[in-house]
DSSP file (Angstrom, degrees, kcal/mol; ACC not computed):
  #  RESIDUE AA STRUCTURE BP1 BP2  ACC     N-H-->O    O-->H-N    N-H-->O    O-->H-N    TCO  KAPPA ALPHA  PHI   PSI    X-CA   Y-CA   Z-CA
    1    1 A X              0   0    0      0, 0.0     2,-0.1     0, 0.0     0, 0.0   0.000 360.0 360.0 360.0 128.7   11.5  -26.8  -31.6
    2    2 A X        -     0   0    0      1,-0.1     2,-0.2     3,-0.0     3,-0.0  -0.442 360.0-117.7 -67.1 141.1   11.8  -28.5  -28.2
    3    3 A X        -     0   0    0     -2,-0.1     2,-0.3     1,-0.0    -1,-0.1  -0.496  36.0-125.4 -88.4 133.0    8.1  -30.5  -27.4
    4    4 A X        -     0   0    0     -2,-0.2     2,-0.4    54,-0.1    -1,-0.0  -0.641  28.9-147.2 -69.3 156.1    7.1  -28.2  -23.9
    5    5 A X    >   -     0   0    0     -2,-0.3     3,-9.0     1,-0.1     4,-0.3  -0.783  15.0-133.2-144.3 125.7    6.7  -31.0  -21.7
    6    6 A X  G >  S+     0   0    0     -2,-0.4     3,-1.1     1,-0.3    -1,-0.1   0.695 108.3  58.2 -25.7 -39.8    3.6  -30.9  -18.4
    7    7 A X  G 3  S+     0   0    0      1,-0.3    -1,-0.3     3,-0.1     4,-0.1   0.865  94.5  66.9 -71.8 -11.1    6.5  -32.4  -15.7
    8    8 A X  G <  S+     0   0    0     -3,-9.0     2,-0.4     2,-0.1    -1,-0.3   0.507 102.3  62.6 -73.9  18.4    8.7  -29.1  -16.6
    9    9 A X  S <  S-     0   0    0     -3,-1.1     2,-0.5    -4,-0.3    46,-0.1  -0.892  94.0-107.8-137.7 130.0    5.8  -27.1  -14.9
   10   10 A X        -     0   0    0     -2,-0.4    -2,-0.1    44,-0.4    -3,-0.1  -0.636  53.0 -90.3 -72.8 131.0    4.5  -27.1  -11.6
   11   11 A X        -     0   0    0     -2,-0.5    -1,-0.1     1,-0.1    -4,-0.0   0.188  34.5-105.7 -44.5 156.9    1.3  -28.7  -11.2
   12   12 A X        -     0   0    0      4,-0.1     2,-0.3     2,-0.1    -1,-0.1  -0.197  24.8-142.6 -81.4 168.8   -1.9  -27.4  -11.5
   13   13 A X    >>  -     0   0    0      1,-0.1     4,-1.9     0, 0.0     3,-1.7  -0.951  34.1-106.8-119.4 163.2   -4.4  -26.7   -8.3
   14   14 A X  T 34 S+     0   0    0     -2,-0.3     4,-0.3     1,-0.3    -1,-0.1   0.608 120.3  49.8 -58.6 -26.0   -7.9  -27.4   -8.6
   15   15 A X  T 3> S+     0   0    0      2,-0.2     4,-2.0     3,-0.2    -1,-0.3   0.808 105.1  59.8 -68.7 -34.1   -8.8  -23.7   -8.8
   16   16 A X  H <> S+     0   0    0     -3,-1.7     4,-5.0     2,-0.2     5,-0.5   0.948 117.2  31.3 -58.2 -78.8   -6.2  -23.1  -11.5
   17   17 A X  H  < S+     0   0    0     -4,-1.9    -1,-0.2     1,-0.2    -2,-0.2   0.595 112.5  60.5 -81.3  18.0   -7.9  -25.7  -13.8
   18   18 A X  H >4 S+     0   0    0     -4,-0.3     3,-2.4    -5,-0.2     4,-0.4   0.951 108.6  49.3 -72.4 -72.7  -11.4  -24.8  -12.4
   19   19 A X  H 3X S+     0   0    0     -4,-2.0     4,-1.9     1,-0.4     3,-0.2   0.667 114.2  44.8 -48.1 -53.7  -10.4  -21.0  -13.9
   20   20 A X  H 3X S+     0   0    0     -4,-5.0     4,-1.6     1,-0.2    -1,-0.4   0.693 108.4  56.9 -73.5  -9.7   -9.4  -22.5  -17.2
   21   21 A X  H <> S+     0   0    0     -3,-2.4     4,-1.0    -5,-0.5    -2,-0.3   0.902 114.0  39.3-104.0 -44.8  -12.5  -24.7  -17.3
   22   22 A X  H  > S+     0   0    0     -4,-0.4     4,-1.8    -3,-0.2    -2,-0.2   0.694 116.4  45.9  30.1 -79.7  -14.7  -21.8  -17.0
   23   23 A X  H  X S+     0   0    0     -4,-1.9     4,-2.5     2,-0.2     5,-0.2   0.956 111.0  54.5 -68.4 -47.7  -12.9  -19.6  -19.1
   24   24 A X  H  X S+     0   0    0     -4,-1.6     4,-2.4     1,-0.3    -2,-0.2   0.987 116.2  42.1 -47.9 -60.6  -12.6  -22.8  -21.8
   25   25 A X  H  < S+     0   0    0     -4,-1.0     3,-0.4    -5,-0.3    -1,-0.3   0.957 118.2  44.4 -66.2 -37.7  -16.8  -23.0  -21.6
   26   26 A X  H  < S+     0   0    0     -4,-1.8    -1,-0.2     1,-0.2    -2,-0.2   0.936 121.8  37.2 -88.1 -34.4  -17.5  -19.0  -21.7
   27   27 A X  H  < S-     0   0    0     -4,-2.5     3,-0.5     1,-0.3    -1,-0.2   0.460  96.7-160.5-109.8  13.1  -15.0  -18.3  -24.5
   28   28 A X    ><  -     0   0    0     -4,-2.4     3,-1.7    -3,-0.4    -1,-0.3  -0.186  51.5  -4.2  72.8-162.7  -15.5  -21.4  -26.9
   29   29 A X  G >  S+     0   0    0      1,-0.3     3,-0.6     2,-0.1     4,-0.2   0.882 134.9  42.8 -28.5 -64.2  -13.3  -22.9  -29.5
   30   30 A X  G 3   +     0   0    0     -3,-0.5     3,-0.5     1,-0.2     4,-0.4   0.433  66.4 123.5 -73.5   3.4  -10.9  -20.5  -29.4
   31   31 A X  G X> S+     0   0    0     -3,-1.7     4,-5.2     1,-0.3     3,-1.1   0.550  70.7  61.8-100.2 -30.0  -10.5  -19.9  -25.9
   32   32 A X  H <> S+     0   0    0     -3,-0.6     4,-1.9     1,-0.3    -1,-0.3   0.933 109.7  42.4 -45.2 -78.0   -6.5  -20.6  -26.0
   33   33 A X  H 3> S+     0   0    0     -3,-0.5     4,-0.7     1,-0.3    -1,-0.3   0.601 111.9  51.4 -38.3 -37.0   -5.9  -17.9  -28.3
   34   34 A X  H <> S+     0   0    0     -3,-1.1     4,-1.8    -4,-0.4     3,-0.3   0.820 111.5  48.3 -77.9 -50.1   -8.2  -15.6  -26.5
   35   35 A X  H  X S+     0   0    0     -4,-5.2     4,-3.6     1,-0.2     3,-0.4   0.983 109.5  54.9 -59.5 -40.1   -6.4  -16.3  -23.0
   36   36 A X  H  X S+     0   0    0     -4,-1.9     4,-2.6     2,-0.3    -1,-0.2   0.848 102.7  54.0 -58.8 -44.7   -3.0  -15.8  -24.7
   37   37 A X  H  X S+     0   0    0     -4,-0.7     4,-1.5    -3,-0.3    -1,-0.2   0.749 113.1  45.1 -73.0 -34.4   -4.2  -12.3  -25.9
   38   38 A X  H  X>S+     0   0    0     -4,-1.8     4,-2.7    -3,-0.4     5,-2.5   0.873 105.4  61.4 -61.3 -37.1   -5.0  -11.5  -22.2
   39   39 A X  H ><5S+     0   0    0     -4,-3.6     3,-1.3     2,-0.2    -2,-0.2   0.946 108.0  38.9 -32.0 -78.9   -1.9  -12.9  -21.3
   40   40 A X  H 3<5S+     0   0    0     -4,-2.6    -2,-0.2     1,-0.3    -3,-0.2   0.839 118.6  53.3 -61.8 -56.8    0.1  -10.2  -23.5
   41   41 A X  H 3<5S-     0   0    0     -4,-1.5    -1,-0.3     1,-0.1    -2,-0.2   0.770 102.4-130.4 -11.1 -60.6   -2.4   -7.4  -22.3
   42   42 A X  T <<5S+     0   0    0     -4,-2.7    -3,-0.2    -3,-1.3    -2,-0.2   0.853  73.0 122.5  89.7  41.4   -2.0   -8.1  -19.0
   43   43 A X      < +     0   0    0     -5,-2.5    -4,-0.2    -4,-0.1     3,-0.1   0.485  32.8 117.3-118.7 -22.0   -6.0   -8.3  -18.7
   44   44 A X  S    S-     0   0    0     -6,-0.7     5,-0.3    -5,-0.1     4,-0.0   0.011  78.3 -97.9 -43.0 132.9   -6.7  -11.9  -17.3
   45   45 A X    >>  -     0   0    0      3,-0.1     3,-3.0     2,-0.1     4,-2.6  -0.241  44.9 -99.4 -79.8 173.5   -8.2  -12.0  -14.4
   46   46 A X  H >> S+     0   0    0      1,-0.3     4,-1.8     2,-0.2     3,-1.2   0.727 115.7  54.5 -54.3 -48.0   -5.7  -12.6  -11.7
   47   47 A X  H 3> S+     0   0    0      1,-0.3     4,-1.4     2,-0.2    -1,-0.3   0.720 119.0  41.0 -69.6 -25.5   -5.8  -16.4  -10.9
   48   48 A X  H <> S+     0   0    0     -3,-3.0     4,-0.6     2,-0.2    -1,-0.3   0.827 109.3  56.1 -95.5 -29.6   -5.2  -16.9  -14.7
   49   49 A X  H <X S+     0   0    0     -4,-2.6     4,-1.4    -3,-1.2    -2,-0.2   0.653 102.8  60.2 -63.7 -20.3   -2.6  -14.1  -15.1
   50   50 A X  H  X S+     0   0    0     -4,-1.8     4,-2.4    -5,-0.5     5,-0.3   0.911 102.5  49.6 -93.2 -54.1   -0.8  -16.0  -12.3
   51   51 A X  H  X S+     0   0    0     -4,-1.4     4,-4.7    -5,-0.3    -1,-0.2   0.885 101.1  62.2 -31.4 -50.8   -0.6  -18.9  -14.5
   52   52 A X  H  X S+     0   0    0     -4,-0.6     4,-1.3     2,-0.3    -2,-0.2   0.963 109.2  43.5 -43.6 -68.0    0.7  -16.7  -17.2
   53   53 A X  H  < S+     0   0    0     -4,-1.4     3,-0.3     1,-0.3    -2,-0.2   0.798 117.9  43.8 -52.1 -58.0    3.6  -16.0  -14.8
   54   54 A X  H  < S+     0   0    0     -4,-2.4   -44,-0.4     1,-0.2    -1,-0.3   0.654 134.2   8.8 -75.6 -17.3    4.2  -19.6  -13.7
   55   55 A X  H  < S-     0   0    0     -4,-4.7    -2,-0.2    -5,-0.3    -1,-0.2   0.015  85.5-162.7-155.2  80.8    3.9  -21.3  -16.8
   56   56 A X    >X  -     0   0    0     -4,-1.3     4,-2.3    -3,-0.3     3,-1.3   0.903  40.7 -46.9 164.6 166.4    3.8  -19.0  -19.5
   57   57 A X  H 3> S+     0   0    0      1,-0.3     4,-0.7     2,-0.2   -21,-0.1   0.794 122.7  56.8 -31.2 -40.8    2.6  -19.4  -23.3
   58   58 A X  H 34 S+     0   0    0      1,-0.2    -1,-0.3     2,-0.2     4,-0.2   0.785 103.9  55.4 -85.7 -14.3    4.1  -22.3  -24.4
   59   59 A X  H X4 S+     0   0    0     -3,-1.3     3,-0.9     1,-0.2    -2,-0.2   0.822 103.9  50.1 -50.9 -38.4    2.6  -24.2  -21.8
   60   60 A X  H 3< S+     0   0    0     -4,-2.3    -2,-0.2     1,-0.3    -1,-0.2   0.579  99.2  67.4 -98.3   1.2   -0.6  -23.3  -22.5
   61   61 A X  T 3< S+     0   0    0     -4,-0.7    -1,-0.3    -3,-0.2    -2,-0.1   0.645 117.2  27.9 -62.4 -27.3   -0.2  -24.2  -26.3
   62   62 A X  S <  S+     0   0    0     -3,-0.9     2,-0.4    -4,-0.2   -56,-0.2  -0.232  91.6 119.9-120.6  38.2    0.2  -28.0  -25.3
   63   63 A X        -     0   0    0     -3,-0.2     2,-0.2    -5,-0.0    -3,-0.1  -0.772  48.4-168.6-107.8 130.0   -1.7  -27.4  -22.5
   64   64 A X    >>  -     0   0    0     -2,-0.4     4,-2.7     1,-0.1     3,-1.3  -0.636   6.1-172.7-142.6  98.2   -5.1  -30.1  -23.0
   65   65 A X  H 3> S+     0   0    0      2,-0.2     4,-0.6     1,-0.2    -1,-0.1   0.569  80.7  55.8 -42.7 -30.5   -7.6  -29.4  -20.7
   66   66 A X  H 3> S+     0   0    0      2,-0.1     4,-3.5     3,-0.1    -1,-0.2   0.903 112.8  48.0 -61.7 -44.0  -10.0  -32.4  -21.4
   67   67 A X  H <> S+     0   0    0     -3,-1.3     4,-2.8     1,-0.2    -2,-0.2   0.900 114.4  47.6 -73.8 -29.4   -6.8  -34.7  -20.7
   68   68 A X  H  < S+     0   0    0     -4,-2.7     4,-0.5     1,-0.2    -1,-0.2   0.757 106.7  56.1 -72.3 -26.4   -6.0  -32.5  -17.2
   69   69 A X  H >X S+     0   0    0     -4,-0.6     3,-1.6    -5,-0.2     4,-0.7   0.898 105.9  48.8 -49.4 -60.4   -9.5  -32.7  -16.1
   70   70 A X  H >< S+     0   0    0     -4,-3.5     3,-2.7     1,-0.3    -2,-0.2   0.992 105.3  64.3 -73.0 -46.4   -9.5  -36.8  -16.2
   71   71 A X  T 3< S+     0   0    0     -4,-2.8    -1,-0.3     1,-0.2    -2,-0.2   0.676 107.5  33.1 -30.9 -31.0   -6.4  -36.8  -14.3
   72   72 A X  T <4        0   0    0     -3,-1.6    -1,-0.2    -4,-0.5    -2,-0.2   0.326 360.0 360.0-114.5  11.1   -7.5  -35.2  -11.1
   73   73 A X    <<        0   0    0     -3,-2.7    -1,-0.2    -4,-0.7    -2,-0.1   0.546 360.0 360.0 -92.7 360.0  -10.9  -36.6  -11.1
């Protein structure tokens, strides 16, 4: 399996990983799984669905949110 890798992606904007940061704290541990499930639903609210669409599921499987956070601070 090819490793996804963050430069294949467009970067994120600060609302983007505000959205995930948010969503991460409300829906816990699991939250990956839980966005993924909106994903396929098509239930997410938009700013996160829009992600879906620009960088899709396998992003967000290697996707680490602690590590994207220190970057832009």
């Amino acid at each position: 399996m090819t490793r996804v890798r963050e430069a294949d992606y467009p970067p994120l904007m600060l609302t983007q990983l505000d959205a995930l940061r948010r969503y991460a704290q409300q829906h816990g541990r699991c939250w990956k799984t839980r966005l993924r499930d909106e994903w396929m639903c098509a239930s997410a609210e938009p700013l996160l669905h829009a992600l879906r669409n620009s960088h899709g599921p396998s992003w967000l499987i290697g996707f680490e949110l602690e590590a994207a956070m220190l970057r832009t601070a």
